[in-house]
N, CA, C and O of each residue as an XYZ file, in Angstrom:
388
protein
N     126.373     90.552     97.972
C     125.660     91.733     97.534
C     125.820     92.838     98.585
O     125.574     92.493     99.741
N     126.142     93.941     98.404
C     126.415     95.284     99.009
C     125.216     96.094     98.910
O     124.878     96.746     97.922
N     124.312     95.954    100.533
C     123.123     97.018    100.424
C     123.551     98.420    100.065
O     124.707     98.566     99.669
N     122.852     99.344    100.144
C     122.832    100.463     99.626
C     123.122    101.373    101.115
O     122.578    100.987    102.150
N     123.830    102.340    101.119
C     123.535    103.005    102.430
C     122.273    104.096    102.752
O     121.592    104.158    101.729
N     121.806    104.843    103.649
C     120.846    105.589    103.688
C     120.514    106.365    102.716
O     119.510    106.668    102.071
N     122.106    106.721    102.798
C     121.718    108.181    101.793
C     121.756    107.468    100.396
O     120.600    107.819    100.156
N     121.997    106.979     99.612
C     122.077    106.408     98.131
C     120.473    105.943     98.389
O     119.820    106.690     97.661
N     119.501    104.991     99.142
C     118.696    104.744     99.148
C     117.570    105.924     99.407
O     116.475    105.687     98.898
N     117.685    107.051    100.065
C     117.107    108.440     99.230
C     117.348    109.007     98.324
O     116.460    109.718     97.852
N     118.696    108.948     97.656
C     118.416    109.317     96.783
C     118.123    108.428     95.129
O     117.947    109.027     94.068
N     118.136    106.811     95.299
C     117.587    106.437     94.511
C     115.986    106.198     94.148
O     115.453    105.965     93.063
N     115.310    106.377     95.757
C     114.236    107.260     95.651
C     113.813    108.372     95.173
O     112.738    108.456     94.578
N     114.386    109.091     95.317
C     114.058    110.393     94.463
C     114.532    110.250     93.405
O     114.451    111.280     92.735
N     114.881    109.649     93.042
C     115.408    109.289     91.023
C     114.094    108.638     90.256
O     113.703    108.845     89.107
N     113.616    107.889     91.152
C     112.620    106.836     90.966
C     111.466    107.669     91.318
O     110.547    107.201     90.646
N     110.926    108.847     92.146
C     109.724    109.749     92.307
C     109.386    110.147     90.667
O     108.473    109.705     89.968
N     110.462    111.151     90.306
C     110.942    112.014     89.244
C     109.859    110.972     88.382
O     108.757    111.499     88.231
N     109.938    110.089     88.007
C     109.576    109.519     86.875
C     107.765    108.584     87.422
O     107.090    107.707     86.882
N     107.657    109.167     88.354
C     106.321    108.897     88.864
C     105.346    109.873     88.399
O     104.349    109.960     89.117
N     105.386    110.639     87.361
C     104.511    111.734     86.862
C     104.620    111.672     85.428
O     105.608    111.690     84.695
N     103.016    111.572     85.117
C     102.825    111.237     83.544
C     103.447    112.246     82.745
O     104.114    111.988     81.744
N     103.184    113.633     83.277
C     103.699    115.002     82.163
C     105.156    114.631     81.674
O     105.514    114.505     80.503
N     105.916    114.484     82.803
C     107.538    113.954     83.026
C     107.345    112.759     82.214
O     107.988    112.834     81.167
N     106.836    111.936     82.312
C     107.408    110.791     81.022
C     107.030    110.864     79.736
O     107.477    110.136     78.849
N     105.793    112.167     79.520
C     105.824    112.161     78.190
C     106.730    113.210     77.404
O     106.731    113.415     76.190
N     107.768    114.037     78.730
C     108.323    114.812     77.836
C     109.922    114.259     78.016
O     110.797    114.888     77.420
N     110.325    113.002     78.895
C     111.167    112.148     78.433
C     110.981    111.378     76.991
O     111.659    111.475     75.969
N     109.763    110.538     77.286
C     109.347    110.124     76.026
C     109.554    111.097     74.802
O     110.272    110.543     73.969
N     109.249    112.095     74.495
C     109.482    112.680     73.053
C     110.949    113.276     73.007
O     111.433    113.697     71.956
N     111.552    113.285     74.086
C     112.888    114.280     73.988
C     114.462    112.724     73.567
O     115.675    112.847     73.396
N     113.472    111.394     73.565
C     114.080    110.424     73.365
C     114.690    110.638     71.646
O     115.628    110.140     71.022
N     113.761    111.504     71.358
C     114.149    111.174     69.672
C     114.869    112.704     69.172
O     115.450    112.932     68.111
N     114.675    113.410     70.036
C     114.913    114.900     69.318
C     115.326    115.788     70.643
O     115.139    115.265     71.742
N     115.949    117.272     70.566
C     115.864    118.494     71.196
C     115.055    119.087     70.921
O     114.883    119.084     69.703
N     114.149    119.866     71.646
C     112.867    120.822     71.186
C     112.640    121.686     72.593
O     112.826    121.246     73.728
N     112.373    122.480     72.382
C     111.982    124.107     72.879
C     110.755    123.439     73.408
O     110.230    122.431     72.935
N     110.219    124.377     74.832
C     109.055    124.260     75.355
C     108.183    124.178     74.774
O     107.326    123.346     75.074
N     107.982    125.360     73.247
C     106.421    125.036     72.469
C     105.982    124.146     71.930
O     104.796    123.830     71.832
N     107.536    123.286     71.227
C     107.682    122.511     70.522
C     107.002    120.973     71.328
O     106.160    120.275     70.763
N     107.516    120.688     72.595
C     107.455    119.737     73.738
C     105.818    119.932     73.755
O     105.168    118.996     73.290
N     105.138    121.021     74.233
C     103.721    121.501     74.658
C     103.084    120.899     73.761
O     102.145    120.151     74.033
N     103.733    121.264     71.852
C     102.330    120.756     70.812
C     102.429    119.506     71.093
O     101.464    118.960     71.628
N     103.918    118.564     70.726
C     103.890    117.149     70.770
C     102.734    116.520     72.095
O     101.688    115.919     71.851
N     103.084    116.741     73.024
C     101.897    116.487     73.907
C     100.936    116.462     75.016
O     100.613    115.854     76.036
N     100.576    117.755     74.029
C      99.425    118.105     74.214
C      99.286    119.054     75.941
O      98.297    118.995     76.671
N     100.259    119.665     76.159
C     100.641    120.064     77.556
C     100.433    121.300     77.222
O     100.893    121.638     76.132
N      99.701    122.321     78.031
C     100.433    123.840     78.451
C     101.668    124.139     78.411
O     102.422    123.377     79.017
N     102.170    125.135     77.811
C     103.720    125.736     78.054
C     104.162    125.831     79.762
O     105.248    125.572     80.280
N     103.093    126.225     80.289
C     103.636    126.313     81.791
C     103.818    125.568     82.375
O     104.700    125.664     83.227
N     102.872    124.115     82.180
C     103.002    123.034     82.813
C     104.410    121.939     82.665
O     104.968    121.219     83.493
N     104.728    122.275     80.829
C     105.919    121.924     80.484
C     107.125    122.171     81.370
O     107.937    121.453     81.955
N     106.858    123.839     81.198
C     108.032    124.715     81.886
C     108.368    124.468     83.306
O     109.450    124.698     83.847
N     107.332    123.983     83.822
C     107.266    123.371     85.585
C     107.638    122.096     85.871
O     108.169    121.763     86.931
N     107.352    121.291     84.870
C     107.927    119.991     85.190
C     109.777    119.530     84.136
O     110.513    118.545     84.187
N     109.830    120.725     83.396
C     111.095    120.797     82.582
C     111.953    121.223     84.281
O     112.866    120.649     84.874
N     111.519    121.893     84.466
C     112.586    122.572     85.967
C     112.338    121.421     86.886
O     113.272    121.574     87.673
N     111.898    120.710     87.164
C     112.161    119.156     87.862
C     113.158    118.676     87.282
O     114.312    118.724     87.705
N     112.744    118.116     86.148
C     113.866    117.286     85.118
C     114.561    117.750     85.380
O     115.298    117.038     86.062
N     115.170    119.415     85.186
C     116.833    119.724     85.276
C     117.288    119.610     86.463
O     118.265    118.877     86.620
N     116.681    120.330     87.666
C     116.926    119.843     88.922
C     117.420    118.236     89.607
O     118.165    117.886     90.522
N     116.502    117.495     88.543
C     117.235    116.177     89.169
C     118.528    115.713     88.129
O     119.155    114.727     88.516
N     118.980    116.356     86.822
C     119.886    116.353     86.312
C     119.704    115.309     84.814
O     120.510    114.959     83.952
N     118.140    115.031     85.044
C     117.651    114.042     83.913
C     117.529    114.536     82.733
O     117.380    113.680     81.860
N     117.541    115.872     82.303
C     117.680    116.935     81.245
C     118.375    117.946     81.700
O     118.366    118.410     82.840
N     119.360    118.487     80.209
C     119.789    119.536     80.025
C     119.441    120.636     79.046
O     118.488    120.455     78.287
N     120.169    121.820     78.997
C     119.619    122.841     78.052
C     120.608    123.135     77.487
O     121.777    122.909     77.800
N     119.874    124.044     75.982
C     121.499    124.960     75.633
C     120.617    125.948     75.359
O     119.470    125.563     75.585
N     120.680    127.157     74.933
C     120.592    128.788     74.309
C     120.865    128.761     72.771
O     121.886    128.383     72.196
N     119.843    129.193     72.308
C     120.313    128.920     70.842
C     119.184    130.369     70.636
O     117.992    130.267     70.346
N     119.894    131.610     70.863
C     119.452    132.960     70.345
C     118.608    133.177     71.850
O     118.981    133.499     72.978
N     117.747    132.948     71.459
C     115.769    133.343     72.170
C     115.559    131.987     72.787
O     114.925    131.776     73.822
N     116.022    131.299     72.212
C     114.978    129.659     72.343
C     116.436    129.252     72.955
O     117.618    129.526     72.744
N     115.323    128.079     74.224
C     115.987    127.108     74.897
C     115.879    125.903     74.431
O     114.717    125.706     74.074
N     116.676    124.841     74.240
C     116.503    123.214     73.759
C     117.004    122.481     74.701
O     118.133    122.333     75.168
N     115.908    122.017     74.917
C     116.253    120.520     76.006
C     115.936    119.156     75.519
O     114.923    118.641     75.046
N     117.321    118.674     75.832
C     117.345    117.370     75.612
C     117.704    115.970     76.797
O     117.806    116.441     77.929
N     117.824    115.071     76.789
C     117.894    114.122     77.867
C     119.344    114.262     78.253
O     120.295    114.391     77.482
N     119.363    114.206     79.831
C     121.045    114.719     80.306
C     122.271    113.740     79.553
O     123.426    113.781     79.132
N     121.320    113.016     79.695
C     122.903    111.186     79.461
C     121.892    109.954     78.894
O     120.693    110.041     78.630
N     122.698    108.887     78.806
C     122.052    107.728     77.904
C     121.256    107.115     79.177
O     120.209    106.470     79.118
N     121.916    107.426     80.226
C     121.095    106.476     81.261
C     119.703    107.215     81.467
O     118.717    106.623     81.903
N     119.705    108.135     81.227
C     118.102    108.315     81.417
C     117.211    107.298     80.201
O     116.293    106.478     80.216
N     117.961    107.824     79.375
C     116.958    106.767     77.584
C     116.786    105.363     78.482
O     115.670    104.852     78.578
N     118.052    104.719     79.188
C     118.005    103.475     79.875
C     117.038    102.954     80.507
O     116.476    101.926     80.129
N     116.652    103.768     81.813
C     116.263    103.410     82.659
C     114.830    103.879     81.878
O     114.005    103.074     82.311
N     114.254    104.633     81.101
C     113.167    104.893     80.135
C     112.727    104.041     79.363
O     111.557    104.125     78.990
N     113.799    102.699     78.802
C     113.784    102.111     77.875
C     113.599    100.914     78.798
O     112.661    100.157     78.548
N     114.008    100.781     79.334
C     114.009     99.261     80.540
C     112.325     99.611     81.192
O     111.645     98.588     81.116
N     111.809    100.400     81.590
C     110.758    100.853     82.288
C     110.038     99.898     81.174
O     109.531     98.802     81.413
N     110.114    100.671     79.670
C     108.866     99.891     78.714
C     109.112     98.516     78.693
O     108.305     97.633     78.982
N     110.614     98.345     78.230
C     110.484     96.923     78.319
C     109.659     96.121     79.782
O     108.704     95.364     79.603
N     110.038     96.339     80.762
C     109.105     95.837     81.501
C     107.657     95.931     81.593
O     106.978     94.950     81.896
N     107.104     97.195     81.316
C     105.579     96.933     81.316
C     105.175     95.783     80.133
O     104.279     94.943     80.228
N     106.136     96.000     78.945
C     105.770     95.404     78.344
C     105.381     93.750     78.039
O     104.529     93.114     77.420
N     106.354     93.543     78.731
C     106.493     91.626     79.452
C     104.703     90.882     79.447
O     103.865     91.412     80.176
N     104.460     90.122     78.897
C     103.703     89.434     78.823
C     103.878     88.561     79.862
O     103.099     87.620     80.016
């Protein structure tokens, strides 16, 4: 087995922070099934637009969501499958009896 070096082990820390905040997993969680615009993200749940908009600019920053321009409106969706992954493995584990 091949440890990790310093730097990969900060930054798989900080991959692993990112998803230490409830707002952030519930707007992974809904962006699992669809693209939707900040207002859209806010009604599903139950968030402020700003608060969305503050933790949407995390997500992109760490590269876990992307955007496109569609007129006026922005749509963000999950960057790659490995985010759904490591989202989907998370439940499965809590879920473990």
């Amino acid at each position: 087995m091949d440890l990790l070096n310093e730097v990969k082990v900060i930054d798989l820390s900080e991959l692993f922070k990112i998803f230490g905040d409830s707002t952030r997993i519930k707007i992974i969680n809904v962006l699992l099934y669809e693209e939707l615009c900040v207002s859209d993200i806010s009604k599903k749940i139950n968030v402020s637009q700003s608060a969305v908009s503050h933790q949407l600019r995390i997500l992109k920053s760490s590269k876990l969501v992307k955007y496109r321009k569609d007129a006026n409106l922005i749509y963000y969706s999950l960057a790659d499958d490995h985010v759904k992954e490591i989202f989907e493995l998370g439940c499965e584990h809590i879920n473990e009896v």
